[in-house]
C-alpha positions as CSV (number, residue, x, y, z in Angstrom):
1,X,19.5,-8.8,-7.4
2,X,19.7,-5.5,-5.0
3,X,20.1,-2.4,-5.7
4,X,24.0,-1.5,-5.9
5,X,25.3,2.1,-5.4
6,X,28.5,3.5,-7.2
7,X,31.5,4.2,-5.4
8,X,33.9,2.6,-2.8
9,X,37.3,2.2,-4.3
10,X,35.7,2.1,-8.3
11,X,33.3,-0.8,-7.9
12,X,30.3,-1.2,-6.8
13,X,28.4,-2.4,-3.3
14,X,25.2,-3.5,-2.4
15,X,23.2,-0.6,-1.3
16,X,21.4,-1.4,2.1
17,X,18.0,-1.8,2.5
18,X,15.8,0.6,4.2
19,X,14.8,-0.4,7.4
20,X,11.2,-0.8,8.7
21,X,10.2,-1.1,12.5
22,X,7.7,-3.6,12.7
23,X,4.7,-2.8,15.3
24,X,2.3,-5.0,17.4
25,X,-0.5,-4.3,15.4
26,X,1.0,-6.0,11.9
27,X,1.9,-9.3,13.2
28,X,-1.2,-9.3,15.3
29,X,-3.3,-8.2,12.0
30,X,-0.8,-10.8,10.0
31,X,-2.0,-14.0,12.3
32,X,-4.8,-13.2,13.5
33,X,-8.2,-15.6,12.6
34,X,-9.8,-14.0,9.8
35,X,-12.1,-11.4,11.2
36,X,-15.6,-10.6,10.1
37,X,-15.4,-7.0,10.0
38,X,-14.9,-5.8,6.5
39,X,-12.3,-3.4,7.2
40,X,-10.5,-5.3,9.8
41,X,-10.5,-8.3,7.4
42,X,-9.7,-5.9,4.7
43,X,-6.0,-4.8,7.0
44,X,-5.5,-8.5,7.8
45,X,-5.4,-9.0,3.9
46,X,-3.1,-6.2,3.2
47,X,-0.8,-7.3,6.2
48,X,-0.8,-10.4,4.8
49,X,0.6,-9.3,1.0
50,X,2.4,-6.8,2.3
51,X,4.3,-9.2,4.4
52,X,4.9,-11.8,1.6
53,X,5.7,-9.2,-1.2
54,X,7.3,-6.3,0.0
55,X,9.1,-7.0,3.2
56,X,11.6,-8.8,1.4
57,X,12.7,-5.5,0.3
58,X,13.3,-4.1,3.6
59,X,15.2,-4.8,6.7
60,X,12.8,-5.1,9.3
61,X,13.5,-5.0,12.9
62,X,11.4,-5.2,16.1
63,X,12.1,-4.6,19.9
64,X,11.8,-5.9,23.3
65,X,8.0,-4.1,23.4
66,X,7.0,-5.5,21.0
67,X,8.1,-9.2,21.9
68,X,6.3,-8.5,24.9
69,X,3.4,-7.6,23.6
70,X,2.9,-10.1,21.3
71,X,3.5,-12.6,23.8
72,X,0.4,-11.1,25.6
73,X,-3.2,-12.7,25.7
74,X,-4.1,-16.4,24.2
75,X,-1.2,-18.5,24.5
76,X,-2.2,-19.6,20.5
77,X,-2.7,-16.5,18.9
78,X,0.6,-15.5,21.1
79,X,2.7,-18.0,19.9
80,X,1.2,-17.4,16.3
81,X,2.7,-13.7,17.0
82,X,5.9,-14.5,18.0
83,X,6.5,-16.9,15.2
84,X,5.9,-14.5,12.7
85,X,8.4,-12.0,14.2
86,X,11.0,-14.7,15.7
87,X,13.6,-14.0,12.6
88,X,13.8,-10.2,13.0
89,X,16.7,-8.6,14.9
90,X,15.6,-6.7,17.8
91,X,16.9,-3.3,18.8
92,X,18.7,-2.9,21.8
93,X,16.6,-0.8,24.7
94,X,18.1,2.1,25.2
95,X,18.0,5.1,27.6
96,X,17.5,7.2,25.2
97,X,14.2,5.8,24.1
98,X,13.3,6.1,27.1
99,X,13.9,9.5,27.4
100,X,12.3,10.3,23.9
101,X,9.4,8.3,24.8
102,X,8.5,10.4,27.6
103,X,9.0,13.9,25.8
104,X,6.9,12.5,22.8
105,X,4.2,11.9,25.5
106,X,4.6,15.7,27.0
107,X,5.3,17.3,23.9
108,X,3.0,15.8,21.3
109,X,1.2,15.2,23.7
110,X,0.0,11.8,24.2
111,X,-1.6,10.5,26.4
112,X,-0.6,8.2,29.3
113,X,-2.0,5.2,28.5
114,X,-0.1,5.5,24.6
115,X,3.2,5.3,26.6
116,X,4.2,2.0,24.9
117,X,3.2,3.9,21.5
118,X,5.7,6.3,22.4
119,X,8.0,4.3,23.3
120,X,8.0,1.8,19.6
121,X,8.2,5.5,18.0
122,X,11.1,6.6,20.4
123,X,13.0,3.2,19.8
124,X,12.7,3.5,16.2
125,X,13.6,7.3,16.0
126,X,16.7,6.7,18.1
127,X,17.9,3.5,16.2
128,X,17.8,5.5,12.6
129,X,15.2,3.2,11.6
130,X,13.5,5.0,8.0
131,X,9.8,3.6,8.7
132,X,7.5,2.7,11.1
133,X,5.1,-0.2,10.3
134,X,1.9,-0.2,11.9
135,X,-2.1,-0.5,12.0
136,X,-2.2,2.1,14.8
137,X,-3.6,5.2,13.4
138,X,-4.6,6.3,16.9
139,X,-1.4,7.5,18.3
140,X,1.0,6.5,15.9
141,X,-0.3,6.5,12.0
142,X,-2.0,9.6,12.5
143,X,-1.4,13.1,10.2
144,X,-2.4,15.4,13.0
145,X,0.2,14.5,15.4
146,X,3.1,13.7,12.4
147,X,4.2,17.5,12.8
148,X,4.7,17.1,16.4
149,X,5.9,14.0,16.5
150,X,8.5,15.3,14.5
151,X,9.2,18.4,16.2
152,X,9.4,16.5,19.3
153,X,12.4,14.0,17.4
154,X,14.1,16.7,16.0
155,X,14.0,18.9,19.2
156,X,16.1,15.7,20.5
157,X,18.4,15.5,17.5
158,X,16.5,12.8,16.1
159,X,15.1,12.4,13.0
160,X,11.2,10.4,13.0
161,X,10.7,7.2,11.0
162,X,8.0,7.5,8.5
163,X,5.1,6.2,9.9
164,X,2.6,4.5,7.7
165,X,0.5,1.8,7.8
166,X,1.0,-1.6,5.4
167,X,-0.9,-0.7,2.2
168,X,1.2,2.7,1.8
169,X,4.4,1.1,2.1
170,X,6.1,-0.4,-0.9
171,X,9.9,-1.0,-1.7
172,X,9.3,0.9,-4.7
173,X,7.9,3.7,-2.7
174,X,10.8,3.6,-0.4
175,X,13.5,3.6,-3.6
176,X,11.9,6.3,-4.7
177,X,12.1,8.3,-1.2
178,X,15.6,6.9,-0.7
């Protein structure tokens, strides 16, 4: 059963999930052939148990980007991609994102080429989205840009998802957060 909250009219109501903005990297790591690099077999595992244990507990979404990406490259590992994220709403593109991506990019900064980066960050900031999954601890997953990645959000009235990769993000982690 879900967690219920108290309150409308006496009774109770199913409290809503957190959301979680799922990024390229996890259904690439989730479906790709098993690699023989230990740590990137390692991430493929975690994606994999994270996907079957914990996502249930959160309301993942994805956008446009990151259809398009995942459509990219070998038609087979491509189709493997998008099958694995066929079921999850997409968010809408917005102008805004678009606008947020570019001042995360001059005001973090990032650089150029980490424009789409900016812009899965930008499109889950401006969607309320609580989390942003992802293997990408380049430009996205990374604890020396989180201040300004935040600043740069908040600057814009936004608040940042969480960004964190899939072995430090658990329902129970999120309840406890929440």
């Amino acid at each position: 059963m879900g967690r219920l909250c108290e309150g409308w009219r006496g009774g109770t109501i199913p409290a809503m999930r957190p959301r979680v903005y799922i990024e390229t990297t996890v259904p690439s790591y989730l479906t790709a052939w098993p690699s023989r690099d230990l740590i990137q077999a390692a991430h493929q595992q975690v994606t994999r148990e994270w996907w079957d244990r914990h996502r249930p507990g959160f309301d993942a979404v994805v956008s446009q980007l990151v259809i398009d990406e995942c459509a990219a490259g070998d038609p087979a590992a491509a189709a493997a991609r998008l099958a694995a994220v066929a079921d999850l709403p997409l968010l809408a593109a917005t102008e805004a994102a678009g606008l947020l991506a570019r001042e995360l990019i001059a005001g973090v900064p990032l650089p150029p080429r980490a424009a789409a980066d900016a812009l899965h960050l930008a499109t889950a900031a401006v969607h309320g989205v609580e989390f942003l999954l992802t293997w990408n601890c380049t430009h996205l997953a990374n604890a020396v840009l989180r201040g300004r990645v935040e600043a740069v959000c908040r600057s814009r009235g936004y608040r940042a998802p969480a960004i964190c990769t899939p072995e430090e993000l658990t329902q129970e982690q999120a309840d406890a957060d929440g």
